[in-house]
C-alpha positions in Angstrom: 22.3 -108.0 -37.5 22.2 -110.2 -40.5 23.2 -113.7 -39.9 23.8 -113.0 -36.1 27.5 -112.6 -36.8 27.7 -115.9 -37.1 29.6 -118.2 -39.5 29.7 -121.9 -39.9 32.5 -123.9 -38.6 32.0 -127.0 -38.2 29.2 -130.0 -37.3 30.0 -132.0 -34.2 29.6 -136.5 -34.4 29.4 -137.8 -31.4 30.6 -141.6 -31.3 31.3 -144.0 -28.5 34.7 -145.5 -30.8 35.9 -143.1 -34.3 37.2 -146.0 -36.2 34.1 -146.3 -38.4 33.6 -142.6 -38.5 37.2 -142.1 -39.7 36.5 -144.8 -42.4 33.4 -143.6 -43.7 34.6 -139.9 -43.5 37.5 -140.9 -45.4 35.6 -143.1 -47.8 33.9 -139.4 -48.4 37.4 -137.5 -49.5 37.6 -136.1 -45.8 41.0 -135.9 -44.6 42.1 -136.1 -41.2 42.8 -133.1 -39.3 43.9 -132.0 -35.9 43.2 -134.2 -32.9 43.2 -133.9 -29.0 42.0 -135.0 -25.5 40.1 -131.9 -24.0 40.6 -133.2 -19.7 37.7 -130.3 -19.7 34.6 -132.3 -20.7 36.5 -135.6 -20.4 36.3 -136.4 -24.7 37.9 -137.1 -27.0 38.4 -135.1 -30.5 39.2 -134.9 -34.3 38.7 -132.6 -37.2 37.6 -133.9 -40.5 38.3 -131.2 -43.4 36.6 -131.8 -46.9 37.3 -129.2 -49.6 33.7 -128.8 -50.8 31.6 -130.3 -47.5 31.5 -129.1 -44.2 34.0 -129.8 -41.5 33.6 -132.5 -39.1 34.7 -132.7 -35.6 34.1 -136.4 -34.6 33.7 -136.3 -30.5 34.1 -139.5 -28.2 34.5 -139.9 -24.4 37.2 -140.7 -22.7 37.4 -143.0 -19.5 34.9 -141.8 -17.4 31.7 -139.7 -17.6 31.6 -137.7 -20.4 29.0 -135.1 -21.5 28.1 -137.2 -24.5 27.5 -140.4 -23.1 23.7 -140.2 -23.2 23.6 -139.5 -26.9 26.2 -142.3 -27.9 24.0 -144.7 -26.1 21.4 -143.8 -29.5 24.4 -144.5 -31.6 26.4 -142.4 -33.5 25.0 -138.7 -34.2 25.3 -135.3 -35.1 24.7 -132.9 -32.2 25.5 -129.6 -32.8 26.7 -127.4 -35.5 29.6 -124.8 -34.1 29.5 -121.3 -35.8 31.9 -118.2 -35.4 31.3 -115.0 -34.4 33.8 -111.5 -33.2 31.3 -110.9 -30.3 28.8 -113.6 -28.7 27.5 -111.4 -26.4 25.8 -109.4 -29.3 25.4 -112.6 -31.6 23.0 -113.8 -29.1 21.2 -110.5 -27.9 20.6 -110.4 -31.9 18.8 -113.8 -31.8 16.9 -112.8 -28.7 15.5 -110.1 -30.6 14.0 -112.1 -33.3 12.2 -114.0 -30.6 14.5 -116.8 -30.2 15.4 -117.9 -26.6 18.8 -118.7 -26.4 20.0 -120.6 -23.2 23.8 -121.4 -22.2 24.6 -125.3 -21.3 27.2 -124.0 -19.3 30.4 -120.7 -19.0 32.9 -120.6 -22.1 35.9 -123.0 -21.8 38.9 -122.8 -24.1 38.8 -125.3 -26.9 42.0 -127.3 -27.1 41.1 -128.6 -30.6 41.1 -124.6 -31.3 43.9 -123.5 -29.6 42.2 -122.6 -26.6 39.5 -120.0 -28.3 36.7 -120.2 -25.8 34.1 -121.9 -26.2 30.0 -121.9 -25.1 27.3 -124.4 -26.0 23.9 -122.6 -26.2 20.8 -124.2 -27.3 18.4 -122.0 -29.4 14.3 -122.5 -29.2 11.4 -120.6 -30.1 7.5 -120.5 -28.2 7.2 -123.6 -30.5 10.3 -125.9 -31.4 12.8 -126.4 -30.0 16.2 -127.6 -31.5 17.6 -130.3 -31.9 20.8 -129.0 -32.2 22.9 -127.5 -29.8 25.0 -124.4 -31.5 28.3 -124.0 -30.3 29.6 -120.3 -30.7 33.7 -119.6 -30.8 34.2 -115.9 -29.6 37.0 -115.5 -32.0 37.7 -116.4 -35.8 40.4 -118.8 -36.9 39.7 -119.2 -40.3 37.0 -118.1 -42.7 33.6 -120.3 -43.2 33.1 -121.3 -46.7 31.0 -124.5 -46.4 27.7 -123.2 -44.9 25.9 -123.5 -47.9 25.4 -127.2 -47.6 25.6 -127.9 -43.8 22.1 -128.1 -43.1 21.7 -130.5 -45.8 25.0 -132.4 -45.2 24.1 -132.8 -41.8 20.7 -134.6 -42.4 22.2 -136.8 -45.2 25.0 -137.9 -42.5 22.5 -138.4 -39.8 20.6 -141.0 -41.8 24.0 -142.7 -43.0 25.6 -142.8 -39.9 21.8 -144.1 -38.3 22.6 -147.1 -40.6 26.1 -148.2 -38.7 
């Protein structure tokens, strides 16, 4: 299956407050987006679009324990990258094949930034490396991907900026 069946969404900043995020995503040409308290994971969130750079969904907890509060104590950072697929099931069956072990950080829940489209955090590791990354896979398209082509590098330019705050 080439690609898994997977296309980029969306990289995910964790932050323990947006405002600076929000200025220097703006500062970028990103504009703001859809934005939401998900009572699920206790955070909360807002979409960044860019017309030629990959989304951004800046993540920040709420009151309470949230699942990001050990990363924002590192500061702000990029911590997963979200991709699409019709069928995750097969998506990661497909990367288990090529020798990747893929393991679930927990069921599918219905993304309230998405409209409820469920949701599953899966981190993806080989004999050898393991990622730093967490992958989030949406079972169901809302839109088509068109940024992938620079996530990667987008992501580790924004690390090291956002390492700077």
């Amino acid at each position: 299956m080439q690609g898994y069946g997977l296309r980029f969404h969306h990289l995910g900043l964790a932050v323990p407050a947006p405002q600076q995020a929000f200025v220097f995503l703006e500062a970028l040409g990103y504009e703001p987006g859809a934005q939401t308290f998900d009572p699920l994971q206790n955070v909360n969130l807002a979409m960044r679009h860019h017309p030629a750079m990959p989304d951004v969904e800046v993540i920040w907890p709420g009151e309470g324990p949230s699942p990001i509060d050990q990363m924002i104590k590192r500061g702000n950072m990029i911590y997963h990258m979200c991709f699409e697929t019709d069928d995750a099931a097969a998506a990661v069956a497909a990367m288990e094949a090529d020798g990747l072990r893929v393991f679930s950080l927990g069921k599918p829940k219905p993304a309230r930034l998405f409209g409820g489209v469920p949701v599953s955090f899966h981190r993806v590791s080989t004999s050898r490396l393991v990622s730093g990354v967490g992958g989030c896979i949406r079972a169901q398209s809302t839109r088509p991907a068109t940024r992938s082509s620079v996530a990667a590098s987008m992501a580790r330019t924004m690390s090291a900026l956002l390492s700077k705050w």
